[in-house]
C-alpha positions in Angstrom: 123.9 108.6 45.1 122.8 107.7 41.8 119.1 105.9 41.9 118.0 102.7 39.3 116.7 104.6 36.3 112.9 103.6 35.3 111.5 102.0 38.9 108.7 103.0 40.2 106.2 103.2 42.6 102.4 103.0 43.9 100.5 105.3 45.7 99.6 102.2 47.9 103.1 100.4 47.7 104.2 104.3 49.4 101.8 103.8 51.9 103.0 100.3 53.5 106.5 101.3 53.2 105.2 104.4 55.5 103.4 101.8 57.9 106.6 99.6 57.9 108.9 102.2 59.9 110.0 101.7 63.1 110.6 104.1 65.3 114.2 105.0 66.8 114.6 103.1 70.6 114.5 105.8 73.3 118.1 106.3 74.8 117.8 104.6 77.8 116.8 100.9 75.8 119.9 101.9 73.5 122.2 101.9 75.9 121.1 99.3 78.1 121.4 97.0 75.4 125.1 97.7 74.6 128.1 97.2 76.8 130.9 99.7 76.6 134.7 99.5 77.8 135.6 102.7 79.1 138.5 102.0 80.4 139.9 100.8 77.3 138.7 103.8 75.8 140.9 105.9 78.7 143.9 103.9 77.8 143.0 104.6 73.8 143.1 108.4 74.4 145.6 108.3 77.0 148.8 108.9 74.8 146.4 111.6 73.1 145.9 113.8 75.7 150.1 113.3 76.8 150.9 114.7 73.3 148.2 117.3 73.9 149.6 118.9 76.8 153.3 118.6 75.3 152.6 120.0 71.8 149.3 122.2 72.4 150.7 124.9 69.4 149.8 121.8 66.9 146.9 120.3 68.6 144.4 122.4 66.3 146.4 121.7 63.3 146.2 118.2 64.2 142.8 117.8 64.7 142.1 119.6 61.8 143.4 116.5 59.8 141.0 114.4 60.9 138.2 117.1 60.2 139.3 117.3 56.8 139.9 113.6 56.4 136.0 113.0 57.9 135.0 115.6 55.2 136.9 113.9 52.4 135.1 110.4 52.7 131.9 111.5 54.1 131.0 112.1 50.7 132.7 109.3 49.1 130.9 106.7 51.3 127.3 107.9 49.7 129.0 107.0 46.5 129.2 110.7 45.0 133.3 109.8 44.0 135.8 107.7 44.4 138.7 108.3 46.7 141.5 105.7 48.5 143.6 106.6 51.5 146.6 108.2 50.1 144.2 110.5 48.4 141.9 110.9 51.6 146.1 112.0 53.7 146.9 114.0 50.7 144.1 116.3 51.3 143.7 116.3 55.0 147.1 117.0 55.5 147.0 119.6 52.5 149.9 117.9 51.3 151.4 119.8 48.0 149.4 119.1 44.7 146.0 118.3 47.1 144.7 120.5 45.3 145.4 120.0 41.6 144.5 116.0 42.7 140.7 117.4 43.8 140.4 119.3 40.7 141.3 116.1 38.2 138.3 114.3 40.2 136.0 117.5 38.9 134.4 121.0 40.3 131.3 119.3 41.8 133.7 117.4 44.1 135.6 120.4 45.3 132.6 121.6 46.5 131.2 118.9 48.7 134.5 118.7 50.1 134.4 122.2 50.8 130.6 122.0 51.9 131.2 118.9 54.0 134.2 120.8 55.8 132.0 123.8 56.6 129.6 120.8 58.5 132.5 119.2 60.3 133.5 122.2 61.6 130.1 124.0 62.5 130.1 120.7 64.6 133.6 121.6 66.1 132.0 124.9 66.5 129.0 123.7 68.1 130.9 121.4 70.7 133.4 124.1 72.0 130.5 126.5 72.4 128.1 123.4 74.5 125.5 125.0 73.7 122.7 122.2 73.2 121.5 121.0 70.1 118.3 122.3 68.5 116.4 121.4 65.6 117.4 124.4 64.3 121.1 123.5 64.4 120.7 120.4 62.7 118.9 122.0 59.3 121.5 124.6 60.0 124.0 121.6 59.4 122.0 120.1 56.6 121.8 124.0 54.9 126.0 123.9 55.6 126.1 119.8 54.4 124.6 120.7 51.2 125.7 123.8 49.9 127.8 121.7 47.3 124.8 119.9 45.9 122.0 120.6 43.9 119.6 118.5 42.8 118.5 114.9 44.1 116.8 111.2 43.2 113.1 111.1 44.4 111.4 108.1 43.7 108.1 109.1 43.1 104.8 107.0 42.0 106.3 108.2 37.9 109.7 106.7 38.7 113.1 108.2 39.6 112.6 111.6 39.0 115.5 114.3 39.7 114.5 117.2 41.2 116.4 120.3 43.0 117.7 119.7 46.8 115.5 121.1 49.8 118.2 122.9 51.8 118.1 122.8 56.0 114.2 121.7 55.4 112.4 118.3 56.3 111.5 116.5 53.1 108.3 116.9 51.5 108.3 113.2 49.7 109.4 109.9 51.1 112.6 108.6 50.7 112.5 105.2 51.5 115.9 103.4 49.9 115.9 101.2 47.1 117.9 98.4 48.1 120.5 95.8 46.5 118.4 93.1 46.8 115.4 95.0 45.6 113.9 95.9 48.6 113.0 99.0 50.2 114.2 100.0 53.8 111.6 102.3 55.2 112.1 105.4 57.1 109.9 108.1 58.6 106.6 108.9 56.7 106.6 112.4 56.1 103.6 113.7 58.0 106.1 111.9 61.5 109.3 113.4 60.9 108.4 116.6 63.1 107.1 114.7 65.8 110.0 112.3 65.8 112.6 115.2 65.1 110.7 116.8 68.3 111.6 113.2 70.3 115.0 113.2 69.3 115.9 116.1 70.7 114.0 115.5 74.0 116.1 112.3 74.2 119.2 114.4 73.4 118.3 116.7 76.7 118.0 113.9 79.0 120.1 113.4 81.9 120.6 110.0 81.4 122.0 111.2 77.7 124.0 114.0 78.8 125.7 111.7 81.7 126.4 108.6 78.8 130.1 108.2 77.5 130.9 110.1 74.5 131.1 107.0 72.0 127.2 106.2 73.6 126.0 109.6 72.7 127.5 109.8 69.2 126.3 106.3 68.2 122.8 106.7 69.4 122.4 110.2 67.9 123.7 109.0 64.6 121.7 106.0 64.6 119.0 107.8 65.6 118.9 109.9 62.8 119.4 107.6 60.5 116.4 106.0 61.5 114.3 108.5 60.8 115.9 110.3 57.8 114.6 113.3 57.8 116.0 115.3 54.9 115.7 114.8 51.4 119.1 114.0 51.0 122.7 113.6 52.8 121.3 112.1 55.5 124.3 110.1 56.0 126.7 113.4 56.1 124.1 114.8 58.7 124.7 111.5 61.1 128.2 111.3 61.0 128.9 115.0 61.7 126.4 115.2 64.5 128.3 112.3 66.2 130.8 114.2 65.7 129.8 116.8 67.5 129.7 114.7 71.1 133.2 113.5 70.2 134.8 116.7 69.5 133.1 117.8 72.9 134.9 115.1 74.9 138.1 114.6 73.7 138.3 117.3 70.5 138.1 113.8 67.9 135.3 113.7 65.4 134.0 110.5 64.3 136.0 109.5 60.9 134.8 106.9 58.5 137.0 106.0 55.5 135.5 105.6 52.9 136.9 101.5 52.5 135.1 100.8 55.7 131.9 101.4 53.8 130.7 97.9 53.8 131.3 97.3 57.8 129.6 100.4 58.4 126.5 99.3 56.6 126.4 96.6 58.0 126.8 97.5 61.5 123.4 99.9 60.8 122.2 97.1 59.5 122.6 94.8 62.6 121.0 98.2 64.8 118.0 98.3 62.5 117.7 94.1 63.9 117.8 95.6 67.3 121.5 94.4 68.0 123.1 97.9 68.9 126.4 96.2 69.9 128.4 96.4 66.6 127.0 99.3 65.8 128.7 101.2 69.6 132.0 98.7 68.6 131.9 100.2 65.3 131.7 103.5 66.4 134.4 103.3 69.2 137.0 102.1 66.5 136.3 104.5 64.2 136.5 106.9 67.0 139.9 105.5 68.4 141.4 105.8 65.0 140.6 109.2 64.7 142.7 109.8 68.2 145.8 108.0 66.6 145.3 110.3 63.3 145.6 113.3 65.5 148.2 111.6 67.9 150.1 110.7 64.8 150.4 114.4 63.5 151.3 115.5 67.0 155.1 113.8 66.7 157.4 115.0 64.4 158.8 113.9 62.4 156.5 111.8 61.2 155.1 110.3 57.7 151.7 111.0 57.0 149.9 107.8 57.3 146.4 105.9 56.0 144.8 103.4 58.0 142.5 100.5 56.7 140.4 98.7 58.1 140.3 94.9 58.6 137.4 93.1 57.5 136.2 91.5 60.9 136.9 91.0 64.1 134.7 87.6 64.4 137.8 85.5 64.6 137.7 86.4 68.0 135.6 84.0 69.1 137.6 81.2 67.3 140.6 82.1 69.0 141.9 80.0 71.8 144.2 81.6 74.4 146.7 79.9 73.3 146.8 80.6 69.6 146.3 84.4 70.9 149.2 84.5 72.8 151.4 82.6 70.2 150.3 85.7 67.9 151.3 88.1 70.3 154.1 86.7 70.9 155.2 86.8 67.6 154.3 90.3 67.3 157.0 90.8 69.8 159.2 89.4 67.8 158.7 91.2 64.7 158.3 94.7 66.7 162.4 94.6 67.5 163.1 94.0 64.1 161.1 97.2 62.8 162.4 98.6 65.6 165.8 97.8 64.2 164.9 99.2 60.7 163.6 102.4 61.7 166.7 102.9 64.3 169.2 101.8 60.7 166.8 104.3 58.7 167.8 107.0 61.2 170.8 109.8 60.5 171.8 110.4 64.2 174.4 113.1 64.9 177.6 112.2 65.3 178.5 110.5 68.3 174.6 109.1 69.0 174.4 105.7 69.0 171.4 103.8 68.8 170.2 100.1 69.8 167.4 97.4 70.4 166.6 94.6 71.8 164.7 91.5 73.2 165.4 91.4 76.6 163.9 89.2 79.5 162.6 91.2 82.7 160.3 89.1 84.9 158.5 88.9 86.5 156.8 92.4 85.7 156.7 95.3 88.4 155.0 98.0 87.2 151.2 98.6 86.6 148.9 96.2 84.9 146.1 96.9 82.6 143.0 94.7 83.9 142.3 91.8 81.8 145.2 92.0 80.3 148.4 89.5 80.6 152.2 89.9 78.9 153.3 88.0 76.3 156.8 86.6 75.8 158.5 85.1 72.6 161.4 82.8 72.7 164.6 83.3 70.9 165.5 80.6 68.2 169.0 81.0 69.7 169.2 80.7 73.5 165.7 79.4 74.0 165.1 81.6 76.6 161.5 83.6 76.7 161.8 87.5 76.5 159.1 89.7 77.3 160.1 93.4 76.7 162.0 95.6 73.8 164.8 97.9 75.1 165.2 100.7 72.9 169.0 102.3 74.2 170.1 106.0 73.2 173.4 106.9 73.8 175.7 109.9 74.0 178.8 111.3 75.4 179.0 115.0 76.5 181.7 116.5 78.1 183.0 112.6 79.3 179.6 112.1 80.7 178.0 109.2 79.1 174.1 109.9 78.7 171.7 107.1 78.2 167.9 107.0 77.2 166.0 103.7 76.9 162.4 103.0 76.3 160.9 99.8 77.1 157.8 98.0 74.7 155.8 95.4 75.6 153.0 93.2 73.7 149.4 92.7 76.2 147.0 90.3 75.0 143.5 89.6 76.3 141.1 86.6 75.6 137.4 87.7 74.3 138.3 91.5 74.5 135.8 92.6 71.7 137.4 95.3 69.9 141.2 95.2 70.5 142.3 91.8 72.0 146.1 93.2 71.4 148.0 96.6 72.7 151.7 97.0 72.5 152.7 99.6 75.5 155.6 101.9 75.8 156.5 100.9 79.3 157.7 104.5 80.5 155.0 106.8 78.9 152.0 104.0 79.2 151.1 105.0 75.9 149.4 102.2 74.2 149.2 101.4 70.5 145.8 98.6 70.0 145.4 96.3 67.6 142.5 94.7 66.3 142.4 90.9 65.5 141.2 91.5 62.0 144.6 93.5 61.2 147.2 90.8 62.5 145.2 86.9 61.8 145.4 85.7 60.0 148.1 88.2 58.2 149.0 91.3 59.3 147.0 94.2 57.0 149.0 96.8 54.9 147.0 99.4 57.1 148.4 98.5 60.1 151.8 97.8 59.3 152.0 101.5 58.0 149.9 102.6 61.3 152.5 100.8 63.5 155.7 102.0 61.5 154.6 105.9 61.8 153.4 104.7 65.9 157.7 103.6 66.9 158.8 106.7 64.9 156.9 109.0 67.2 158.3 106.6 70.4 162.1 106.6 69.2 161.4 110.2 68.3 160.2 110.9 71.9 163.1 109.1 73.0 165.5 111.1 70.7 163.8 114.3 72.7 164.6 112.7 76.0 168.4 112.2 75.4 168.3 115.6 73.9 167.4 117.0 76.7 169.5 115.4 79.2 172.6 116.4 77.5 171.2 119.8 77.5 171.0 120.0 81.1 174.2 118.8 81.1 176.0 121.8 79.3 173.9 123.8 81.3 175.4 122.7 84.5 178.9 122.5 82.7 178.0 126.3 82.1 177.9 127.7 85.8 
């Protein structure tokens, strides 16, 4: 990142920033302090690991999007270019002209792309091996991370000075940030950073670390490092890809971060660094969860390549009565059978195929419940009656055999859930699609309204599969 020109420093003002660090918690205080729903998290990945196990020849290729999307905007959240999300899904997805669009934005960005993809997927490398994390792996990450840059901004006691970029090496000056306000955020003095590289791993090896959920271990190890900075430069890229590594170990998903989700990010380090670890783990599980829809997403053809943004809060959630929460859901039902509708009219079905929706009223409920979560209805301006499902019906005629596919959504909603207080379920699969309060109140965000289209593709598509093969069977048995 570029550094203020002309500020500089004292030999003495160096040496109370160097008193002013604080040391990273131990793991067991991080995690104590944090409360983690890992059962949401089951039902987040569920739908993942269905598509998984029914389209394993694209799983790689899938999860290779999201490594390549998490290299993309690792580098444009420390402000070395500029990049939005159709840029970001251009280039994951190595979409044609990806990349004549990386070479308008310059040669120095091709190669931190290129640099920061090597990191990502020594990390993938690293998590399919298990083979534990060493000092030495992380400067062997930093060496990777930084192969496309060169030179860096010290602030030394003359000022900004540039100088060239230690490579897989702790620094040798202090890099305590310069901040907006004109402040400086301390970090570890020099002389520490072995000692607390030494405790980092140690904390890394214990079995109350190695037992901890996935989204625990990556938090804390990002923070962690963060805290204590221990490189030169790209600190940031080192964090994110060594989350990634715990991630990618658990459920093959690395930790993505857009780059517009810079601000919440900050701030969520921000609120750690206050010792209020909570956003920080919240922040991390949603970035986490909408990595495991980006490789869900690619995992149903067909299917349009799709961005997601991020909303800018989800503190309306404690303004929210249960009522005004279920009025919103409920509305959400509503509109879900009309996009429904427009995908189904979008749709060229072969001859013969007919296709249908609608709001239909089946209560009370019999199948499984999510704890914590209750249905939500919405009433038709018609009839006045209160429906609580979407029936999606396929329909076919083979051989004077009529063959029928339907697939059932329904809207959940749960007062003061923290991260996603809304999930839409396909009845039949239990897939879930969750929704943030931030994307819907108080209007729906252009991220999730793309996020949701590409989401029913992939469930009429599934039911397109379904019908297809019934009728199959059906001229196999007309066969013998």
């Amino acid at each position: 990142m570029t550094a203020p020109p002309g500020t500089q420093i004292t030999p003495a003002e160096l040496r109370q920033l160097d008193a002013q660090y604080r040391p990273f918690p131990d793991f067991q205080s991080f995690s104590a302090a944090v409360e983690l729903d890992t059962d949401l998290w089951e039902l987040v990945v569920a739908g993942l690991r269905q598509k998984q196990a029914d389209a394993s020849a694209d799983f790689d290729r899938s999860v290779e999007v999201a490594l390549r999307a998490a290299a993309v905007d690792t580098g444009a959240l420390e402000g070395e270019y500029t990049v939005d999300r159709g840029f970001t899904m251009t280039v994951a997805t190595q979409a044609e002209g990806w990349e004549e669009q990386i070479a308008e934005k310059g040669e120095h960005v091709r190669r931190l792309f290129e640099a920061q993809l090597r990191g990502y997927e020594l990390a993938r490398d690293l998590a399919v091996s298990e083979v534990p994390i060493t000092e030495a792996w992380i400067r062997q990450l930093h060496t990777e991370l930084a192969e496309g840059a060169e030179t860096y901004q010290v602030l030394t006691p003359q000022g900004w000075q540039e100088q060239a970029l230690p490579k897989g090496t702790y620094k040798r000056l202090p890099n305590h940030v310069l901040q907006q306000d004109g402040t400086r955020h301390s970090y570890a003095p020099v002389d520490r950073v072995p000692d607390e590289m030494q405790r980092l791993i140690a904390e890394l090896r214990t079995p109350v670390f190695e037992q901890a959920h996935a989204i625990l271990q990556a938090a804390y190890a990002h923070y962690a490092l963060v805290v204590v900075h221990p490189f030169a430069d790209l600190n940031g890229r080192a964090a994110r890809a060594l989350a990634s590594t715990f991630l990618l170990q658990a459920q093959q998903v690395p930790l993505v971060i857009f780059a517009d989700q810079r601000n919440e990010y900050l701030d969520a380090l921000i609120t750690a660094d206050r010792d209020n670890y909570q956003v920080f783990v919240a922040f991390i599980f949603h970035c986490a969860a909408q990595a495991s829809q980006l490789i869900a997403t690619h995992l149903v053809p067909p299917i349009t390549q799709q961005a997601e943004k991020l909303g800018e809060t989800i503190a309306l959630l404690s303004e929210l009565s249960q009522q005004e929460l279920w009025s919103i859901g409920g509305e959400l039902l509503g509109s879900l059978e009309r996009r429904v509708r427009s995908i189904l009219d979008e749709i060229v079905l072969p001859k013969g195929v007919d296709a249908d929706s609608m709001l239909v009223n089946r209560m009370p409920w019999s199948g499984p419940d999510i704890e914590g979560y209750r249905e939500v209805d919405c009433m038709l301006p018609a009839t006045s009656e209160k429906q609580n499902m979407i029936d999606i019906h396929l329909t076919t005629v083979i051989l004077a055999r009529k063959h029928t596919t339907t697939v059932s959504l329904r809207v959940l909603a749960k007062i003061g859930a923290p991260i996603y207080p809304l999930l839409i379920q396909s009845v039949e699969t239990s897939d879930v699609f969750p929704i943030r309060l931030a994307d819907v109140h108080p209007e729906e965000t252009a991220g999730l309204t793309r996020r949701l289209r590409a989401w029913l593709r992939g469930v009429i598509s599934e039911a397109i599969g379904k019908l297809t093969r019934k009728a199959e069977q059906s001229l196999r048995e007309a066969s013998h």
